[in-house]
ZAMARGU-4260 file (C-alpha; in steps of 0.2 Angstrom, whole numbers, plus 5000, padded with zeros to 4 digits):
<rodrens>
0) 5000/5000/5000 | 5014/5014/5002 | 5022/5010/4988 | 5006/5013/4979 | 5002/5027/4986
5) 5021/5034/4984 | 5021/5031/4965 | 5004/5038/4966 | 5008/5054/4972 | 5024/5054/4962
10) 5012/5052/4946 | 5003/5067/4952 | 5017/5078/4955 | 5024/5074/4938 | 5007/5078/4931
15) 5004/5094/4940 | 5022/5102/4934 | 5021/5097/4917 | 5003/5102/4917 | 5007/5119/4920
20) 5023/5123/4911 | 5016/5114/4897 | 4999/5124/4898 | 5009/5141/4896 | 5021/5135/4885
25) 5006/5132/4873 | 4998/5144/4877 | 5011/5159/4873 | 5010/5150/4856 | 4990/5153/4855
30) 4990/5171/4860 | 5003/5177/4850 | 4995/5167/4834 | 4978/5173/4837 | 4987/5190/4839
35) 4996/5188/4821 | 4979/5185/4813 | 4982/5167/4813 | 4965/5154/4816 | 4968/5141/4830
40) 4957/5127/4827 | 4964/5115/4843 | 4974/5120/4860 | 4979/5101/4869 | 4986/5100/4885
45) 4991/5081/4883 | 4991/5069/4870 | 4980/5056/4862 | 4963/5053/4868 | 4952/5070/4875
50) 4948/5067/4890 | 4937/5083/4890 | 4934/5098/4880 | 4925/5114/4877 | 4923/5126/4862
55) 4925/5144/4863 | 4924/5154/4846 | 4933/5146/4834 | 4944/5135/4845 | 4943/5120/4853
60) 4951/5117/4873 | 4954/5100/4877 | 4961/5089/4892 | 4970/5072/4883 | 4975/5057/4890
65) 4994/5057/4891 | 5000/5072/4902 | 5018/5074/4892 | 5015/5087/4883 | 5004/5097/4874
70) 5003/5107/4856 | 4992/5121/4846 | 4985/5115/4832 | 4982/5131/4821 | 4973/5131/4803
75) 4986/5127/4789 | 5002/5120/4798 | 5000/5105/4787 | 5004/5108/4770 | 4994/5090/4765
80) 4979/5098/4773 | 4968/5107/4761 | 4964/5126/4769 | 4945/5129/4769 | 4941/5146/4759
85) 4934/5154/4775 | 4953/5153/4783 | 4962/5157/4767 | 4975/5172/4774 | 4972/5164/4791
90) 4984/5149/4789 | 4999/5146/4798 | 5011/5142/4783 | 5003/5159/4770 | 5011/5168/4787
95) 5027/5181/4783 | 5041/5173/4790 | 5041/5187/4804 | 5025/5181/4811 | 5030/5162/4809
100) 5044/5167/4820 | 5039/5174/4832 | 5024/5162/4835 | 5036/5149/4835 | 5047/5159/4850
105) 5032/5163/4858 | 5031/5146/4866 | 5048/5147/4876 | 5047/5165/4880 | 5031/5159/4887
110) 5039/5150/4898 | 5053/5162/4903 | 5041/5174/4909 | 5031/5158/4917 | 5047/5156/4928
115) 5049/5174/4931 | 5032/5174/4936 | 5033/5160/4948 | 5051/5168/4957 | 5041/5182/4958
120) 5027/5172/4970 | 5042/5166/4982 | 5049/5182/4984 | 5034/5190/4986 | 5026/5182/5001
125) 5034/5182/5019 | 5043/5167/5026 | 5056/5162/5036 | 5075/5165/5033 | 5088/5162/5043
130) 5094/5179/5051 | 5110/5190/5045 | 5118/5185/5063 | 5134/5178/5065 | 5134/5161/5073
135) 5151/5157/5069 | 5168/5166/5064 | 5181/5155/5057 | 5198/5158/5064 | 5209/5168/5053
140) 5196/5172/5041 | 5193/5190/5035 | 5179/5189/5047 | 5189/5185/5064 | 5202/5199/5054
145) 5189/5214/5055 | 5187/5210/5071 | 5166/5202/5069 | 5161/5191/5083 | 5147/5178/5087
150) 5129/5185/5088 | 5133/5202/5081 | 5119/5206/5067 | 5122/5212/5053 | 5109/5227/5049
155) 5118/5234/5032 | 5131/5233/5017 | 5136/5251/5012 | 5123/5259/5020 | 5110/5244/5008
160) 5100/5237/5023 | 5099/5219/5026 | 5085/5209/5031 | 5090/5189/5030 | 5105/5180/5029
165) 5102/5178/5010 | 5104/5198/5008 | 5120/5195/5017 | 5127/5181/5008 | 5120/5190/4991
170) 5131/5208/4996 | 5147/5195/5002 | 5149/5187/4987 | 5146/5200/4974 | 5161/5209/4981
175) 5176/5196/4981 | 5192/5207/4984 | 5182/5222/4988 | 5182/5232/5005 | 5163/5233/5011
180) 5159/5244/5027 | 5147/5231/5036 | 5134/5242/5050 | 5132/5230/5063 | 5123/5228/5081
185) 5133/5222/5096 | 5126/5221/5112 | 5113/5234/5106 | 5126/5247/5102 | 5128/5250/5083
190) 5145/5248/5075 | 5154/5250/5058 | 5166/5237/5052 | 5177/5237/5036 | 5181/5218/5029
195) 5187/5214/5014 | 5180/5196/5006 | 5192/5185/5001 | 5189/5176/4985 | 5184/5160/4984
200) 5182/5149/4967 | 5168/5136/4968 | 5168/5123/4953 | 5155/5114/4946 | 5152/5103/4930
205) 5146/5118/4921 | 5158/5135/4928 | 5171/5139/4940 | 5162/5154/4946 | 5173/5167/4957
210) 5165/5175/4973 | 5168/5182/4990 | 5167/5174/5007 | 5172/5180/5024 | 5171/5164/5033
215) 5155/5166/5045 | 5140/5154/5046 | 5122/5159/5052 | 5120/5144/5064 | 5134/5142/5079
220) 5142/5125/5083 | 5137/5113/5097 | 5143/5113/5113 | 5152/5098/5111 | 5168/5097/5115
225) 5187/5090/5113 | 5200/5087/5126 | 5216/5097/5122 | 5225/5084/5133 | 5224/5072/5149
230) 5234/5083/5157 | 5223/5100/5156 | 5211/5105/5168 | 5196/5098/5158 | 5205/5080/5155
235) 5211/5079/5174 | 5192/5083/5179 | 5185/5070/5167 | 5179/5077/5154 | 5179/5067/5139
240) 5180/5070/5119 | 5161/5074/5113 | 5154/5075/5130 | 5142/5089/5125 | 5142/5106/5137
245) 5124/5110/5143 | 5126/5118/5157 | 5141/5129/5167 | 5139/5134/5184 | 5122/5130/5182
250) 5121/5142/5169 | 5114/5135/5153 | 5123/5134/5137 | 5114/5134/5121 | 5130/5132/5111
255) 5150/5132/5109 | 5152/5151/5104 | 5144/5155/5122 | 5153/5143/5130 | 5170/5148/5122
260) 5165/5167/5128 | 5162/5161/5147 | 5176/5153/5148 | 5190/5164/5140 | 5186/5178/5154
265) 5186/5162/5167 | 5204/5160/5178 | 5194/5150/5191 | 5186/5131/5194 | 5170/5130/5184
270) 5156/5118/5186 | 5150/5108/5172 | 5135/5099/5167 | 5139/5088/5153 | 5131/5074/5142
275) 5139/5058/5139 | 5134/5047/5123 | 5132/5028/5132 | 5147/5016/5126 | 5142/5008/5112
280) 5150/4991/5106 | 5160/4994/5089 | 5151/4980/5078 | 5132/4984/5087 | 5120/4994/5077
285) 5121/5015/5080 | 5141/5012/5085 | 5152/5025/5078 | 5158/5012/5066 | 5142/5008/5060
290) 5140/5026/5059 | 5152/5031/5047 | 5141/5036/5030 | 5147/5029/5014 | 5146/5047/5011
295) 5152/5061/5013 | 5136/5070/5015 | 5129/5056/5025 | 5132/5059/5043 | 5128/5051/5060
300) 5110/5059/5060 | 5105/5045/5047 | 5107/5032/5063 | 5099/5031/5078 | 5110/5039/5091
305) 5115/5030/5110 | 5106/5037/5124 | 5113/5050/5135 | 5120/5050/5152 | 5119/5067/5163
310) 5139/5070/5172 | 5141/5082/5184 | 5160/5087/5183 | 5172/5101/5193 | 5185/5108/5183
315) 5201/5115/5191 | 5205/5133/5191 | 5218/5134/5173 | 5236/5139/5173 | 5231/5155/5163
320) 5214/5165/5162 | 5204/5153/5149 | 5214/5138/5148 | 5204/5125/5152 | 5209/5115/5139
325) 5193/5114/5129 | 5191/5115/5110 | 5175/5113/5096 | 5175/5098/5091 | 5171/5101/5070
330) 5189/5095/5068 | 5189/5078/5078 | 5188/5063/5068 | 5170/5055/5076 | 5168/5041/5064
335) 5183/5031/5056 | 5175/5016/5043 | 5182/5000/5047 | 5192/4994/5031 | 5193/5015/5028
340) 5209/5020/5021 | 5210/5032/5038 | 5210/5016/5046 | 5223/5008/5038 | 5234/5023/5042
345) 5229/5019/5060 | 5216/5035/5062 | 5206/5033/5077 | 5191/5040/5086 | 5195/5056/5094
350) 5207/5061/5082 | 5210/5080/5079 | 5216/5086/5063 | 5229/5098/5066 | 5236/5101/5047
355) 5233/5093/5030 | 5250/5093/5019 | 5256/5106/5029 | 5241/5117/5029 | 5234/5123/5047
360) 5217/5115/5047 | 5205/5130/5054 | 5188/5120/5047 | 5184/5105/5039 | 5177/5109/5022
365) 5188/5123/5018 | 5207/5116/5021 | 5204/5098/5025 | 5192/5091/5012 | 5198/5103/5000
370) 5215/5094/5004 | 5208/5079/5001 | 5197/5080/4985 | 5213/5088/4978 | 5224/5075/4982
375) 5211/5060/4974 | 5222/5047/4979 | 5240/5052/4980 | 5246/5050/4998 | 5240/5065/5010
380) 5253/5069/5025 | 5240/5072/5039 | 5245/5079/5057 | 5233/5074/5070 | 5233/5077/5090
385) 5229/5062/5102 | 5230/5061/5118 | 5238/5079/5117 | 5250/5073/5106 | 5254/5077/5087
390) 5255/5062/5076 | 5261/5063/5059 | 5251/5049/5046 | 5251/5046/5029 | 5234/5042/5023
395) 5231/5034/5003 | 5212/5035/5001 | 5201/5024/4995 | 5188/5025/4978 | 5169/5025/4981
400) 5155/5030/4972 | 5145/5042/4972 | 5132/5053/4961 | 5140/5070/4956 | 5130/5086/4953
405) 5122/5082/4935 | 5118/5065/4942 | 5130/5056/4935 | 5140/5041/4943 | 5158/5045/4947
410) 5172/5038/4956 | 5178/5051/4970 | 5192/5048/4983 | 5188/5045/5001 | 5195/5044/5020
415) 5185/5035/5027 | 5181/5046/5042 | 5171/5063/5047 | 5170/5075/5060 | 5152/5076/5068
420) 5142/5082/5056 | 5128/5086/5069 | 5141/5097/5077 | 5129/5112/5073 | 5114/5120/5084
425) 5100/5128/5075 | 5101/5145/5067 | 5089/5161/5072 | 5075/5161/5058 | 5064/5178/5056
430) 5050/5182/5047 | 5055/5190/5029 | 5046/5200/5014 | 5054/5208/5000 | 5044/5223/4993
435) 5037/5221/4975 | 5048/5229/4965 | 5062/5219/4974 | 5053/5203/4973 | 5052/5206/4953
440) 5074/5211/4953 | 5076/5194/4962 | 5064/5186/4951 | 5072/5191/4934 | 5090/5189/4942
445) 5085/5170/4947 | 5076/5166/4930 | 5092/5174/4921 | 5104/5164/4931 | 5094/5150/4929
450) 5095/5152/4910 | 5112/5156/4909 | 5117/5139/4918 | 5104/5130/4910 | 5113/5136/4892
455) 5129/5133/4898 | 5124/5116/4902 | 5118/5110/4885 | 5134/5118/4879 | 5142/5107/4889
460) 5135/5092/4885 | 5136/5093/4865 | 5156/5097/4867 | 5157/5082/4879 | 5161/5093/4894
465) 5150/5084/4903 | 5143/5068/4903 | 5131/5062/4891 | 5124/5051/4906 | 5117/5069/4916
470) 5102/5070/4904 | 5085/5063/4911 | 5068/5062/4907 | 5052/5058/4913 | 5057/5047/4928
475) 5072/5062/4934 | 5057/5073/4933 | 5044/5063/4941 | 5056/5060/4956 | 5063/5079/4957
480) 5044/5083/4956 | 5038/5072/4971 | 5054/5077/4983 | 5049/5096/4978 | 5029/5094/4985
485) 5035/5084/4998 | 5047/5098/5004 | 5032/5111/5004 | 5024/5124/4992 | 5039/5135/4989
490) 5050/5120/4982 | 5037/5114/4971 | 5033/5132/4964 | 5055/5135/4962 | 5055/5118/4956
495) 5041/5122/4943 | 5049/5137/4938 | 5068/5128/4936 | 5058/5115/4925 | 5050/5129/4913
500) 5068/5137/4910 | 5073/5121/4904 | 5060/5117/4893 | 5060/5133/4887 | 5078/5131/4882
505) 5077/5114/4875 | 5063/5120/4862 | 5076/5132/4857 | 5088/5122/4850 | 5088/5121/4832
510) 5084/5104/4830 | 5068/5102/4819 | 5050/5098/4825 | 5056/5109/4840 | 5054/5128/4841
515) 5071/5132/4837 | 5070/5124/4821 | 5055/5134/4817 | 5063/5150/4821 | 5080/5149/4810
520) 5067/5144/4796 | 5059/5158/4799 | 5075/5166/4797 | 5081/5158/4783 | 5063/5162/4773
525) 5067/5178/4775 | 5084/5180/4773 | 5080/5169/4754 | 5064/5179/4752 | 5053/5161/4748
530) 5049/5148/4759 | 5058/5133/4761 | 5055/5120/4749 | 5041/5105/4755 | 5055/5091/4753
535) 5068/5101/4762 | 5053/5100/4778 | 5047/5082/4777 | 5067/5076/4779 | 5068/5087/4794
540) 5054/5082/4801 | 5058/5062/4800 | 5077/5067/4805 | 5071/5077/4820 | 5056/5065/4826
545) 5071/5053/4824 | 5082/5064/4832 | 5069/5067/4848 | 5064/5047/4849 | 5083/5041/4850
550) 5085/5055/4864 | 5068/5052/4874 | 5074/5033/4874 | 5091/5039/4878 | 5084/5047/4895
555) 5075/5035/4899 | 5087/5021/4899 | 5097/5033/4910 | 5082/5035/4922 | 5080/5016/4924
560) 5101/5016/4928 | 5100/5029/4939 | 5085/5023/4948 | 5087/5005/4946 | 5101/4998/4942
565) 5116/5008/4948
</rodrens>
């Protein structure tokens, strides 16, 4: 029964998105026709059978069986297809190659604007958004340089006021290399910052796109810790790597940024309230073994975690105000894969990664699984503390698996272990709404990035730049569909909008029977000042219903691998 009902809502999904974006693609063809002068005799959403229909004027609206499509049927398209006198002037092919054109363009522009439309709708109504407050500075960072600190919130970007964390990201990144004077509020009190964004380059299968980070992140880490060493003050008391901080001298502790600002002001013995995972045995269910993802986006949230224990603890008063010998823990090794390549270099639990080839590790995706993609699997020269001593290991890693960004099946190096990726609390979400006229900037800049990627996609794949394997069809769809309506209504909305830019695109290419091909015609007829001959269009039409058969197949036999088979 759930599978039935999955794959029933799956079918509906599918149906609903290709409804729509089908419905305006056809219909931007109908209105600029009829504009034109041109007689529509059928509009379809669907093929084969009708469903249901209704007549209004001269045209007739009809529902069909198949939900893959749609098309406008307008009077003299066919050339076999004798015009009635009443529609002489009125046919499709008597039309001047301007107004064939642009019918024919209609049907993709439709859908640009569709998309356009359907931004517009998210941006327009309130939600939630993470807040433009720091929860974390990474050490060393332009950030932790200009001098920003945990919970400051950040209320401007050259005098341009910011409302989410999006605004935030949006003014950051635009501005790699450049000095930006950020307004901000501390403690209630305003203040002006000047930070310069260091440039970052972020590859894809399609661009290495260039922007500017500063190294902060909306959501503060957990207060769980790691044991500098036995010796300290936290490891004589007891305290143990990934006991998790809740509470200090009864004070509660919602996170590590908190924690690390009580206690660097601290010289004294401090009381903590700790939680301790139970042991686990390595080989049971839930152990940190067991844990360990096959991937590196998997993480130990996908497992059931071990209750709990409460431990009241007594720390010693430290050698030096704040040295209680405490650190984060987003750099501890907190699953190592048995049979991992981490664990052939003998990696352990506990681990902290000081450096990777030499580089000081300051976070984990920025140096050390930077480090490690980069090296693929030429040996890696890892320094890691354990019992608060530095160990040098040299680490080969494995091949795996995995699905890259265009879906396709790739072989990627892999350690074998991963921090705690749990290790961050939740962010501060407030409420948000754009104004209109923002709401439609952000909506054409979406749609227009959208179709610049979208183009630069396609390019890709015809020069071999990317994987022939990345294309999909119906089932791709179908699945992106149902995970978009499961995920709420702005999902499916961005998700309906992402698939109308790539229709749009695709009946742009010049391949005939699509709208592309219709347009160069068109150009061609005017350029040669007659129409093309009726030979020249009935081998395009068997090479390009060829063309589209060979690639619909194509897709789908890469929709059964990808779901089925690999």
């Amino acid at each position: 029964m759930g599978f039935i009902q999955s794959a029933g809502f799956t079918l509906l999904s599918f149906a609903l998105v290709i409804s729509v974006v089908v419905f305006f693609h056809e219909l931007g063809h109908l209105l600029v026709g009829k504009a034109v002068g041109v007689k529509a005799v059928r509009f379809s959403i669907g093929f084969g059978p009708r469903l249901i229909s209704v007549t209004r004027g001269e045209t007739e609206y009809r529902v069909s069986l198949l939900p893959l499509g749609g098309y406008v049927k307008f009077a003299g398209d066919n050339p076999y297809e004798e015009l009635a006198p009443e529609d002489r002037g009125r046919g499709f092919l008597e039309q001047p190659p301007w107004k064939k054109g642009l019918i024919a363009f209609a049907g993709p522009a439709a859908n640009f604007v569709l998309a356009i439309a359907l931004y517009f709708v998210v941006f327009a109504a309130p939600h939630q958004e993470l807040a433009a407050q720091v929860g974390y500075v990474k050490p060393q960072s332009p950030a932790a340089v200009a001098g920003l600190r945990y919970a400051d919130r950040v209320t401007a970007i050259d005098g341009q006021a910011i409302q989410g964390w999006s605004d935030l990201q949006e003014g950051i990144r635009a501005h790699a290399g450049q000095p930006l004077q950020l307004r901000i509020l501390r403690d209630g009190r305003a203040l002006d910052l000047r930070i310069v964004p260091a440039v970052h380059e972020e590859q894809s299968p399609i661009e290495t796109v260039r922007h500017g980070r500063i190294g902060i992140s909306a959501v503060p880490r957990m207060a769980e810790v790691t044991v500098v060493s036995p010796d300290s003050p936290a490891g004589r008391a007891g305290v143990q790597t990934f006991d998790k901080v809740v509470k200090l001298d009864g004070q509660p502790i919602a996170n590590y940024e908190q924690l690390a600002q009580l206690l660097a002001a601290r010289a004294d013995a401090v009381k903590l309230e700790v939680q301790r995972p139970a042991p686990v045995p390595a080989s049971a269910p839930g152990s940190p073994a067991a844990q360990a993802a096959p991937s590196a986006h998997a993480g130990p949230s996908a497992h059931a975690a071990p209750p709990a224990s409460s431990v009241q603890l007594e720390v010693a008063a430290p050698a030096s105000t704040g040295d209680y010998g405490l650190e984060p823990s987003d750099l501890t090794l907190f699953t190592v894969q048995p049979g991992s390549a981490a664990e052939e270099a003998g990696l352990k639990r506990g681990d902290r990664v000081l450096s990777v080839n030499g580089t000081p590790a300051l976070s984990w995706g920025d140096e050390v699984d930077a480090a490690l993609k980069a090296a693929g699997t030429q040996k890696v020269a890892l320094q890691v503390r354990r019992d608060g001593k530095p160990l040098e290991v040299a680490v080969t890693q494995h091949l795996r698996k995995e699905r890259d960004e265009t879906g396709v099946q790739v072989e990627v190096p892999d350690l074998g272990a991963l921090p705690d990726l749990n290790s961050f609390v939740e962010g501060e979400y407030i409420r948000v709404q754009y104004t209109l006229p923002d709401a439609f900037r952000r909506a054409i800049l979406n749609t227009g990035g959208f179709v610049r990627a979208q183009a630069l996609g396609i390019s890709r794949l015809i020069t071999g730049r990317i994987s022939s394997r990345a294309i999909g069809g119906p089932l791709m769809i179908a699945d992106v569909a149902r995970k978009a309506a499961e995920s709420g209504w702005r999902d499916l909305i961005v998700t309906m909008a992402a698939i109308s830019v790539v229709l749009g695109i695709m009946n742009l290419l010049p391949v005939p029977v699509l709208d592309g091909f219709h347009v160069l015609s068109a150009i061609i007829e005017a350029i040669r000042r007659r129409p093309l001959s009726l030979r020249f269009r009935e081998v395009a039409n068997v090479v390009g219903i060829a063309l589209l058969l060979t690639l619909m197949l194509y897709a789908f036999r890469n929709d059964a691998m990808r779901k089925w088979f690999e």
